[in-house]
C-alpha positions as CSV (number, residue, x, y, z in Angstrom):
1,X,-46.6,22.3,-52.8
2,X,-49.8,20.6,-53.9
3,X,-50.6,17.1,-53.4
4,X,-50.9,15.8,-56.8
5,X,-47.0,18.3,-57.4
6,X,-45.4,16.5,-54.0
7,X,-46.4,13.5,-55.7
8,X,-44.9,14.3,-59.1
9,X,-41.5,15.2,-57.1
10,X,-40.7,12.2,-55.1
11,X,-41.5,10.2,-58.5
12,X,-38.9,11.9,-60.5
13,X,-36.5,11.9,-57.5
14,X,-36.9,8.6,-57.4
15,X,-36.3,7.4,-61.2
16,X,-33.4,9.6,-61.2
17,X,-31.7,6.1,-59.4
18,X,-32.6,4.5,-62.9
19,X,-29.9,3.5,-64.5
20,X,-28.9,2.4,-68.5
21,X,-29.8,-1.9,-68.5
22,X,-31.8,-1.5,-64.9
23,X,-34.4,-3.8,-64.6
24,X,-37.5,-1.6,-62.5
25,X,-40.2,-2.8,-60.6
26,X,-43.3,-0.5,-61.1
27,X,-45.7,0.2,-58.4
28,X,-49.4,0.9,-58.4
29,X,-51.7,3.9,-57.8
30,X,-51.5,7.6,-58.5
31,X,-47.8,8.2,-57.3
32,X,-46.5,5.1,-59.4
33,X,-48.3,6.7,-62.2
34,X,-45.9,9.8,-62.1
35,X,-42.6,7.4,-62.0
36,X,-43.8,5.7,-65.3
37,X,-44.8,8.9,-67.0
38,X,-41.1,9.9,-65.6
39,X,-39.6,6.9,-67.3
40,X,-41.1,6.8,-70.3
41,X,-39.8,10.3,-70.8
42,X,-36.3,8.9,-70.0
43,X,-36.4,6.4,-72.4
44,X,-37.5,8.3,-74.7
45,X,-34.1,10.6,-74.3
46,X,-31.7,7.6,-74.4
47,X,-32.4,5.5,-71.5
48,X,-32.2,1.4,-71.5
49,X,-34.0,-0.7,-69.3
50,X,-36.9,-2.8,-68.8
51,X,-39.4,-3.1,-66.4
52,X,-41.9,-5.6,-64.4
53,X,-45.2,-4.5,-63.5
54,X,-47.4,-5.6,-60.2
55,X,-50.6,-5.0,-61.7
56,X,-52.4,-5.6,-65.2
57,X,-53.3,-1.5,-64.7
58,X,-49.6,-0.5,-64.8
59,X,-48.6,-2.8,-67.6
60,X,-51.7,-0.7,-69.5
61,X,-49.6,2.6,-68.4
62,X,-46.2,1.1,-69.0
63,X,-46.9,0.3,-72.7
64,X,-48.6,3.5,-73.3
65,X,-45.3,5.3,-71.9
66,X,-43.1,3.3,-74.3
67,X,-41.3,1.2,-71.0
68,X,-40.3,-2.5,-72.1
69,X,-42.3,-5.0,-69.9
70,X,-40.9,-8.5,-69.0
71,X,-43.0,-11.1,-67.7
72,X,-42.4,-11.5,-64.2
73,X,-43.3,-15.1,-63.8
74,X,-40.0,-15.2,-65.6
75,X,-37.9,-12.8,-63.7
76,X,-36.5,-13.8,-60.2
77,X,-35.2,-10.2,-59.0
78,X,-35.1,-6.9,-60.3
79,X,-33.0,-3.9,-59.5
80,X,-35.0,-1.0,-58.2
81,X,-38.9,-1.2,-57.2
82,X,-40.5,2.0,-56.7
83,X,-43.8,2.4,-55.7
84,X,-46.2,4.6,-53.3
85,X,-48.0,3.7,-49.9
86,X,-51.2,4.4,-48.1
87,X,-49.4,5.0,-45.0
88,X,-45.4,4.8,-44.1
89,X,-44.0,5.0,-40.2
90,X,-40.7,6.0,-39.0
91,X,-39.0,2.4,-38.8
92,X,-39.9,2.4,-42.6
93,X,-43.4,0.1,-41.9
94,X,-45.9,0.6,-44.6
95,X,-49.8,0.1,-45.0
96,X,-50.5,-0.9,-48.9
97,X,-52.8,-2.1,-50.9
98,X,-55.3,0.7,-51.7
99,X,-55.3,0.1,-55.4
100,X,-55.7,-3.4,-54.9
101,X,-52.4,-5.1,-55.9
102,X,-50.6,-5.5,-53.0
103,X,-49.8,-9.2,-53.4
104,X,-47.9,-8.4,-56.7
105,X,-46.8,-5.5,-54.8
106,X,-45.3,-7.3,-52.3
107,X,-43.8,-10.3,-54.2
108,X,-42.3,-7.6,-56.7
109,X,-40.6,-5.5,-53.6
110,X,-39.6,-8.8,-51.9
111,X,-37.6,-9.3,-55.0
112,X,-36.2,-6.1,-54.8
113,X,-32.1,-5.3,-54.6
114,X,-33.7,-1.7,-53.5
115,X,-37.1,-0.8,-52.7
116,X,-38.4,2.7,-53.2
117,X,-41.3,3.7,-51.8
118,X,-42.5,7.8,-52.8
119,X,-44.9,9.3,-51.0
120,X,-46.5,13.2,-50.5
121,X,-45.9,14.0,-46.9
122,X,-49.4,13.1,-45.6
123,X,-48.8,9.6,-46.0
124,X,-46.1,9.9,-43.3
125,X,-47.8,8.5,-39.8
126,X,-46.2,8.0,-36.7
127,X,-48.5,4.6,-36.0
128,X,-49.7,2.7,-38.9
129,X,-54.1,2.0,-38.1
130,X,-55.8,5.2,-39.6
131,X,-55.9,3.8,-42.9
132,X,-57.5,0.5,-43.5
133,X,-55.2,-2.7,-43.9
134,X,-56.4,-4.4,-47.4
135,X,-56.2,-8.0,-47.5
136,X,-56.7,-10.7,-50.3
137,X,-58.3,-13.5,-49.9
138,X,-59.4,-16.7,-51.4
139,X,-63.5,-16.0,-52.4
140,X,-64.1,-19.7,-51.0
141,X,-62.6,-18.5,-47.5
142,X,-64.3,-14.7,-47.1
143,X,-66.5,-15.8,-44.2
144,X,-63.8,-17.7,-42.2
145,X,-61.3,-15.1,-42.9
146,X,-63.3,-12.5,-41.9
147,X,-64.5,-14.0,-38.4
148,X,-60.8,-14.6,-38.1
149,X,-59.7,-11.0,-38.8
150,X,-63.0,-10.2,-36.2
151,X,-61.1,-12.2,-33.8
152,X,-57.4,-10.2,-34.1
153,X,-59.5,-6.9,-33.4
154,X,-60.1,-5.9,-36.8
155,X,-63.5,-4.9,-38.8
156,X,-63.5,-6.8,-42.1
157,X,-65.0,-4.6,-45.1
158,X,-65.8,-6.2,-48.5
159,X,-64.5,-3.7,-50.9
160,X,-67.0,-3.1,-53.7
161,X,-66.7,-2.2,-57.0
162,X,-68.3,1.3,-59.1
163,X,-71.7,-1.2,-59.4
164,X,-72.1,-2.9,-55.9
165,X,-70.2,-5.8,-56.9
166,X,-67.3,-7.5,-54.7
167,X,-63.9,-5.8,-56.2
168,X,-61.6,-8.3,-57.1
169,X,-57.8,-8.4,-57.7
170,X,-55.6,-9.0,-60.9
171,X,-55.4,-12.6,-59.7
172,X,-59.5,-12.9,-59.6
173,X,-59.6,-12.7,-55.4
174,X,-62.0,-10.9,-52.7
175,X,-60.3,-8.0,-51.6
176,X,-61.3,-7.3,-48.0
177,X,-60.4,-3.7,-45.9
178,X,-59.9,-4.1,-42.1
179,X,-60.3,-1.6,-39.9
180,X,-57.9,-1.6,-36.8
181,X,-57.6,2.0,-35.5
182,X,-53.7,2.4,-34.0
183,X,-51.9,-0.6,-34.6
184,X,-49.5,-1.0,-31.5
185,X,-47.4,-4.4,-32.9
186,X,-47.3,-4.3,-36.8
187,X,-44.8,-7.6,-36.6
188,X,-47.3,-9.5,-34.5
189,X,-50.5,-8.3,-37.1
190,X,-48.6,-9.6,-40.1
191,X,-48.0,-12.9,-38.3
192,X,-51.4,-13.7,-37.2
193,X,-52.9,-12.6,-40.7
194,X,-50.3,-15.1,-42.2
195,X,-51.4,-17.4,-40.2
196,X,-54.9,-17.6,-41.0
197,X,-55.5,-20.1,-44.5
198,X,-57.5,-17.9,-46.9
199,X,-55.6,-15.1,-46.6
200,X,-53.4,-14.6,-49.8
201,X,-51.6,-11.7,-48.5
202,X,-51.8,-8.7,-46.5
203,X,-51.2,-4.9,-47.3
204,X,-48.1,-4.7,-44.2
205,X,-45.1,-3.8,-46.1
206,X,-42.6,-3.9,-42.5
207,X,-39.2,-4.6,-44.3
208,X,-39.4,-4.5,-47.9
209,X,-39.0,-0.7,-48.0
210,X,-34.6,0.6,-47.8
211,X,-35.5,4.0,-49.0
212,X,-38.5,6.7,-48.7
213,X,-38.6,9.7,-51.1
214,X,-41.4,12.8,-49.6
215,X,-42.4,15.4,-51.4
216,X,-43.8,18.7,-49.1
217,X,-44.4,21.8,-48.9
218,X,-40.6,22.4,-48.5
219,X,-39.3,20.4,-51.5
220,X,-38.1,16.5,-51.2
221,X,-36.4,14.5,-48.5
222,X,-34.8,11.6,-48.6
223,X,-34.4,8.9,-45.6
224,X,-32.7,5.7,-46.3
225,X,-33.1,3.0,-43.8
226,X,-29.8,2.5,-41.8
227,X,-29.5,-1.4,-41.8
228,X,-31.7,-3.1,-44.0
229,X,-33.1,-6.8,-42.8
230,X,-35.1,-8.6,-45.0
C-alpha cells in the first residue's frame, strides 16, 4: 500500500467512529486532510455533527468540505479528536508538531473524550528522537529558550518559512525544531521543556493519544491503549 493510500485508510477507519450530533476535533497535516475530505463526504450523505479545528489551515479545509465549525474558545470538550503524528511509540507517546499547530493540537486532544491519532506505518518508532521535537515559543524569549533547550541536550533550529523568514504559528509565535537523537525519558523532556518560561508548548503528545489507527502494506490495525491516564 502506498504512503499517501495507508494514509487515506487509517483516516476513513477512523471517521467511521463519527457519529450523528458528535462534536470532532480536526487535526492538522496531510493525514488530517484525508479525515476531513472523509467527513465532508459523510455529511454530505446524512451525517450531523460539528467540528473544532486546531489550525486556521484546517478551518480553510473544513469549510471547503462542507463540515460545521464551532469556535473553540467557546467549546470546553469535544467527543472524538483525530489527528496524525510525526512519530508514535509503543506506550502510545507521540512527537507532533510538523505542521506547526501543535499547541492547538494539543489543547484540542487534551479536551478530548477519545483521541485518535492515524498514522501510515512509518511513523511507528520504537524510541521517539529521529524526528525533530517542534516547540513554540514566545519571539521575545527565542534566545533564552534556545540556550535552555542547548542545556537539556537538544539542538534548537529556527524553522523558516518558503522566503527565509522565521515560520510562525496560528497564534503569531517562533516555531523552533530541536534535535535530540533517541530520546531515552520522554516524561522527564516534557517536564523540563515546561519548565522553561518562553516555551508555549512542546510537540510531546505522551497521554493524550487512547487509540492509534495504521495503515500498511497489509491493510489497517487498530491498537487501543489498555488504561488510559490523563
Amino acid at each position: 500500500m502506498a504512503e499517501n493510500d495507508a494514509k487515506r485508510a487509517a483516516a476513513e477507519a477512523a471517521i467511521a467512529e463519527v457519529r450523528d450530533d458528535m462534536l470532532v476535533g480536526l487535526g492538522t497535516g496531510s493525514t488530517a486532510a484525508y479525515a476531513i475530505a472523509g467527513l465532508g463526504r459523510r455529511i454530505a450523505g446524512g451525517l450531523r455533527m460539528s467540528a473544532v479545528a486546531t489550525s486556521l489551515a484546517t478551518e480553510t479545509a473544513a469549510r471547503a468540505a462542507g463540515i460545521p465549525l464551532l469556535p473553540f474558545e467557546d467549546v470546553s470538550q469535544v467527543d472524538i479528536a483525530i489527528d496524525g503524528a510525526d512519530e508514535i511509540d509503543p506506550a502510545f507517546r507521540a512527537i507532533k508538531g510538523g505542521g506547526g499547530a501543535l499547541l492547538r493540537e494539543k489543547i484540542v486532544a487534551a479536551s478530548a473524550r477519545r483521541m485518535i491519532c492515524i498514522v501510515d506505518a512509518s511513523k511507528t518508532v520504537r524510541q521517539l528522537g529521529a524526528h525533530p521535537l517542534p516547540i513554540e515559543v514566545l519571539p521575545f524569549a527565542r534566545s533564552f529558550v534556545s540556550e535552555a533547550v542547548r542545556g537539556l541536550g537538544g539542538e534548537p533550529r529556527l524553522r523558516l518559512g518558503p522566503t527565509g523568514e522565521p515560520a510562525r504559528s496560528d497564534q503569531g509565535n517562533l516555531l523552533i525544531d530541536c534535535v535530540f537523537g533517541p530520546i531515552a525519558d520522554p516524561e522527564a523532556l516534557a517536564a523540563a521543556l515546561s519548565d522553561i518560561p518562553g516555551m508555549l508548548g512542546h510537540g510531546l503528545f505522551l497521554r493524550e493519544i487512547d487509540a492509534l489507527v495504521i495503515g500498511g502494506p497489509n491493510g489497517i490495525e487498530r491498537r487501543e491503549r489498555s488504561t488510559t491516564v490523563r
